[in-house]
C-alpha positions in Angstrom: 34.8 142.6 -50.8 35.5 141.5 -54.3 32.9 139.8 -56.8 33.7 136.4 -56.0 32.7 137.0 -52.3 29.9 138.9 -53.5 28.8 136.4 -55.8 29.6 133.5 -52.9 26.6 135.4 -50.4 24.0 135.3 -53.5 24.7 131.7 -54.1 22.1 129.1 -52.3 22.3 125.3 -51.7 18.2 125.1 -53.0 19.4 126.7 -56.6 22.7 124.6 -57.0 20.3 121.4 -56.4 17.9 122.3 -58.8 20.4 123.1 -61.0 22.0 119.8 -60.3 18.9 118.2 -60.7 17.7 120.0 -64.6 21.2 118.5 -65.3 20.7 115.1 -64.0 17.6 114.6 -65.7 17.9 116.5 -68.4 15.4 119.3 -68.4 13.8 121.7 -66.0 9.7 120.1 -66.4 11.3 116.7 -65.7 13.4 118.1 -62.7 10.6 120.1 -61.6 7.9 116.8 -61.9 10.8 114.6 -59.9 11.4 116.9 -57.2 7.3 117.7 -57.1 7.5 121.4 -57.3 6.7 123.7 -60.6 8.8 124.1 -63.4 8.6 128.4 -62.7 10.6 127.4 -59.8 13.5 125.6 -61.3 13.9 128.0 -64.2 13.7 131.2 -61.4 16.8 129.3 -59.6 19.1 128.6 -62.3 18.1 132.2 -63.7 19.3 133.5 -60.3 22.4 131.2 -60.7 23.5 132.8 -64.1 22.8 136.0 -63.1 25.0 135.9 -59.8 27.7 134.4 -62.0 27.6 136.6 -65.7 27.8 133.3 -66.9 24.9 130.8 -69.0 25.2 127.6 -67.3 22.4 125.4 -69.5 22.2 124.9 -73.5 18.9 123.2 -74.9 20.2 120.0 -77.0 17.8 118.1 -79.0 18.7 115.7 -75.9 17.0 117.7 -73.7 19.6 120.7 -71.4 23.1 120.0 -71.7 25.5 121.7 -69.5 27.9 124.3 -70.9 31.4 124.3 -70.0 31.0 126.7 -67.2 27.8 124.2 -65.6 30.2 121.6 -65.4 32.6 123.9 -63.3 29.7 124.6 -61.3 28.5 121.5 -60.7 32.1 120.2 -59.8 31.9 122.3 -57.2 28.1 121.7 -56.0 28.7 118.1 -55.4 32.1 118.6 -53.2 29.9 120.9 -51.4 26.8 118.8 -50.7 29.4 115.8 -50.3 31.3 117.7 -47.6 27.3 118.8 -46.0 26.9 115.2 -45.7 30.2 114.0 -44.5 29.4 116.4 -41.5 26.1 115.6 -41.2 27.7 111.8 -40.9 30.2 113.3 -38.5 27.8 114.6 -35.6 25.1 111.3 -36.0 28.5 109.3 -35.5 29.2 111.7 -32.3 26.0 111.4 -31.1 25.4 107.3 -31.8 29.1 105.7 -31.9 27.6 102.7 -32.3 25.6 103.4 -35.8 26.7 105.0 -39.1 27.5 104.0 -42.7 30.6 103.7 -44.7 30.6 103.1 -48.3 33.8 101.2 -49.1 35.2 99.9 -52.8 37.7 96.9 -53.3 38.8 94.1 -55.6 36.7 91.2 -55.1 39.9 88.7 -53.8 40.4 91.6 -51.0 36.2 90.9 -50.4 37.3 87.7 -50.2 40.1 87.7 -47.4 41.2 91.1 -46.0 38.1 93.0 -46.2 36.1 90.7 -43.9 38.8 90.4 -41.4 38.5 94.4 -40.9 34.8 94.3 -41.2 34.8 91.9 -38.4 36.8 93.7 -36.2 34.8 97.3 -37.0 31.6 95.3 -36.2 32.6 93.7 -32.7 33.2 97.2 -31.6 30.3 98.8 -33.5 27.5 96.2 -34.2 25.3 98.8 -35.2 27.3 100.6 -38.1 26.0 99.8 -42.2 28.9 98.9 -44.9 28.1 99.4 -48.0 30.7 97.5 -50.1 31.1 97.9 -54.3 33.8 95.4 -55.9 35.1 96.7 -59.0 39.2 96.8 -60.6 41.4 99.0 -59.1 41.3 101.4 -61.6 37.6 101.8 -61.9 37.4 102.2 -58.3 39.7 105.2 -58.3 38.9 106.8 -61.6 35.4 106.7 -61.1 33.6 105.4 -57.9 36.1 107.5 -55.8 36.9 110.4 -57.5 32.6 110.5 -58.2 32.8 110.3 -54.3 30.0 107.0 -54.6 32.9 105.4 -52.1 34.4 107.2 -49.2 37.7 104.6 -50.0 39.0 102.3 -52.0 41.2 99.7 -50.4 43.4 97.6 -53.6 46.2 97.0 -55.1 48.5 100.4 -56.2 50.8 99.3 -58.6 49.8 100.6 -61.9 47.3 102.6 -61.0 47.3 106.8 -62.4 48.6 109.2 -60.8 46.2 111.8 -59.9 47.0 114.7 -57.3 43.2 114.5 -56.4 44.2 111.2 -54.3 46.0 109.7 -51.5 47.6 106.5 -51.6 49.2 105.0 -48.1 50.1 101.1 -48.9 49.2 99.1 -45.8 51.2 95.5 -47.1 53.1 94.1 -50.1 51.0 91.3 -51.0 51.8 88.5 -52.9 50.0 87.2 -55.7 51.0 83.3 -55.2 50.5 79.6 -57.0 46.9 78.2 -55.2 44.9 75.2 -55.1 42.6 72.9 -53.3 43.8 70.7 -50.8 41.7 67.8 -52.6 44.2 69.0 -55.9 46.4 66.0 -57.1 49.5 68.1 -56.8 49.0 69.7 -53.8 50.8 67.4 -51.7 54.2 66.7 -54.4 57.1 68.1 -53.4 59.6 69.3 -55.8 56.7 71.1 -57.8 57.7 73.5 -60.7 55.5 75.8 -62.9 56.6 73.6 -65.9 55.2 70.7 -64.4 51.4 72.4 -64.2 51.6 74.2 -67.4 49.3 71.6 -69.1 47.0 71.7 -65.9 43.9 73.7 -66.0 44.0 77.3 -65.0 41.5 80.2 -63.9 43.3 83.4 -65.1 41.9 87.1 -64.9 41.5 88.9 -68.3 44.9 89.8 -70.0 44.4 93.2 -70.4 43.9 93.7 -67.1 47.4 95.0 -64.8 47.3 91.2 -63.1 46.2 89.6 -65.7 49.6 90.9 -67.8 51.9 90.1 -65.1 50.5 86.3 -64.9 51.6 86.0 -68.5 55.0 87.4 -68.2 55.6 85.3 -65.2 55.0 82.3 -67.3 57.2 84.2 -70.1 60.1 84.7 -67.9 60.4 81.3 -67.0 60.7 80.0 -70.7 56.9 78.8 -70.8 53.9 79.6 -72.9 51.0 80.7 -70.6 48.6 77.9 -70.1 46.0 77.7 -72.8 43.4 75.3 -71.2 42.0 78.0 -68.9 38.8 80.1 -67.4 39.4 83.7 -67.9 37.1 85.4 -65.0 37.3 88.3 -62.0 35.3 85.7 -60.0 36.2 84.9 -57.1 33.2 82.1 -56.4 34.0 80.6 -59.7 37.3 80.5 -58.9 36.7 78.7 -56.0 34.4 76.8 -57.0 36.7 75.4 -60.1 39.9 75.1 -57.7 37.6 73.3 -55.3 35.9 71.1 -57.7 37.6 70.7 -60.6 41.0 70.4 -59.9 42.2 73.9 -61.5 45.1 76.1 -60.3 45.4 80.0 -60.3 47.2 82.8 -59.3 45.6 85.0 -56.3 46.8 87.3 -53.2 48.3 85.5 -50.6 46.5 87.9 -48.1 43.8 85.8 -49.9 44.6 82.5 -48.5 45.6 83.1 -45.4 42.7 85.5 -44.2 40.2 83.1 -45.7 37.3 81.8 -43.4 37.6 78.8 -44.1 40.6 76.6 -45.4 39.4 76.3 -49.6 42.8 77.5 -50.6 46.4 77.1 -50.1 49.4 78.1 -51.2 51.2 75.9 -53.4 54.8 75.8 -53.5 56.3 75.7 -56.6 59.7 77.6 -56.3 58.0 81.3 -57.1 58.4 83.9 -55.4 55.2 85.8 -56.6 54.1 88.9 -58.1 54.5 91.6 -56.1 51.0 93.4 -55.4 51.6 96.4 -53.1 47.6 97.0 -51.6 46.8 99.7 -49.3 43.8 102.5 -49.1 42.9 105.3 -51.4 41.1 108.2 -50.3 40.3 112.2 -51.7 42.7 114.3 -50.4 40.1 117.2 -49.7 37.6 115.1 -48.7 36.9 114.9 -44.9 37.0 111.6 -43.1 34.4 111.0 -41.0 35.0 108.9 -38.5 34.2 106.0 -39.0 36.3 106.0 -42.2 39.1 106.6 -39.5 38.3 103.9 -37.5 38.3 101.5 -40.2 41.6 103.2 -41.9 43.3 101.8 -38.5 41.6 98.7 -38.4 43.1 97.9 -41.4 46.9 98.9 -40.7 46.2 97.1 -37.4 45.6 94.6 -39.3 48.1 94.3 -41.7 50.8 95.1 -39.5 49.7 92.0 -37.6 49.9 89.7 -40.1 53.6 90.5 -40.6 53.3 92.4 -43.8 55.6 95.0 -44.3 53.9 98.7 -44.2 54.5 101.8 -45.3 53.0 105.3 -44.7 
């Protein structure tokens, strides 16, 4: 037996929380009044930690305790650990129950506004008991921090553009489409022989520019000889978007998944001889992170899904 298996049988879950808790709220007293035991205690288990480890794990900052380099390794490692604890702990509840658990999913808010309900509702006819949390955020804070934090147990969005990291996995479920909408009360809607030109002094809801969509709006417009729009809303939201399509007569560009998994009829596809941007969406998950089960079942409720709607799929 070498010192790293030594060191593993000396290690306990109590010290790596109280050491995870000092860190979290920056000191031992306040992670000792927090967690309602004595501060002797805390200091005793993160002693214990550095001595296991020949290594000094806290620095006192004027801050209050800081990790050092070699705490942060640590504590990389305590959270996959207590994350995997509770991913099992999950597992044998769901094996127990079927019908109950809790799945914390992340997505863009036009996929909480089209394809996310359409799986939801299809997970809840079969298990009417199970809790979704659901956080909408950008693709790329939904990877970079909610996922790889493990806050989310997935992130379902669009992949294009999105850094590569060998932490995740990426399996697209559809190509979607981000496509011309409006409201069916829109003055256009029903003209035929609609061009891009002919809206361009119409008013527009546009995401922010410096966003991966937002960009590939503008180019669109720059590609076909036009200057984007400039009597537009520039907004994530989805209910305003709606809301100014609906009401005010605006156009904008949004998923076609969007559309046509709606609830109810507020949008439609406008056709205006564009072929769309291409928004390849699929799921995002930790590659060393265990699935529980009801992460699998939703998983395959979603590339049922997709593959229903006629959207090409790849694995």
């Amino acid at each position: 037996m070498d010192i790293d298996d030594r060191a593993l049988h000396r290690i306990k879950l109590s010290d790596l929380r109280l050491f995870d808790a000092a860190v979290q709220w920056g000191g031992m007293a306040k992670a000792a009044a927090h967690l309602h035991i004595s501060q002797p205690a805390v200091s005793k288990a993160i002693a214990a930690l550095e001595q296991t480890l020949g290594v000094r794990l806290l620095e006192r900052q004027a801050q209050g305790v800081q990790p050092t380099p070699y705490g942060r390794a640590l504590l990389t490692g305590a959270v996959a650990v207590f994350d995997e604890l509770k991913q099992s702990a999950k597992r044998i509840k769901f094996l127990t129950d079927p019908s109950a658990g809790e799945l914390r999913i992340g997505c863009t808010e036009p996929l909480a506004a089209g394809f996310l309900p359409a799986v939801i509702g299809r997970i809840l006819r079969q298990h009417p008991r199970v809790t979704l949390h659901v956080v909408t955020a950008d693709p790329a804070r939904l990877v970079e921090r909610e996922l790889l934090e493990r806050s989310i147990d997935l992130a379902i969005c669009p992949t294009s553009g999105l850094a590569s990291d060998p932490a995740v996995h990426v399996e697209v479920l559809f190509d979607d489409r981000q496509l011309v909408v409006a409201a069916p009360q829109n003055k256009w809607f029903r003209r035929r022989n609609t061009a891009l030109a002919n809206l361009i002094d119409e008013p527009w809801v546009f995401p922010p520019v410096d966003s991966i969509i937002g960009a590939s709006i503008v180019e669109v417009f720059r590609r076909n000889g036009l200057e984007p729009p400039r009597k537009h809303v520039v907004s994530f939201s989805i209910p305003l978007c709606h809301q100014l399509l609906a009401g005010h007569g605006f156009f904008s560009m949004l998923p076609a998944s969007m559309a046509r998994l709606q609830a109810t009829p507020l949008l439609k596809i406008l056709d205006v001889g564009f072929q769309g941007i291409a928004r390849p969406t699929g799921i995002v998950t930790l590659k060393k992170r265990s699935a529980s089960p009801l992460a699998e079942l939703f998983i395959g409720a979603a590339r049922e899904l997709a593959g229903q709607n006629g959207q090409a799929r790849r694995r």
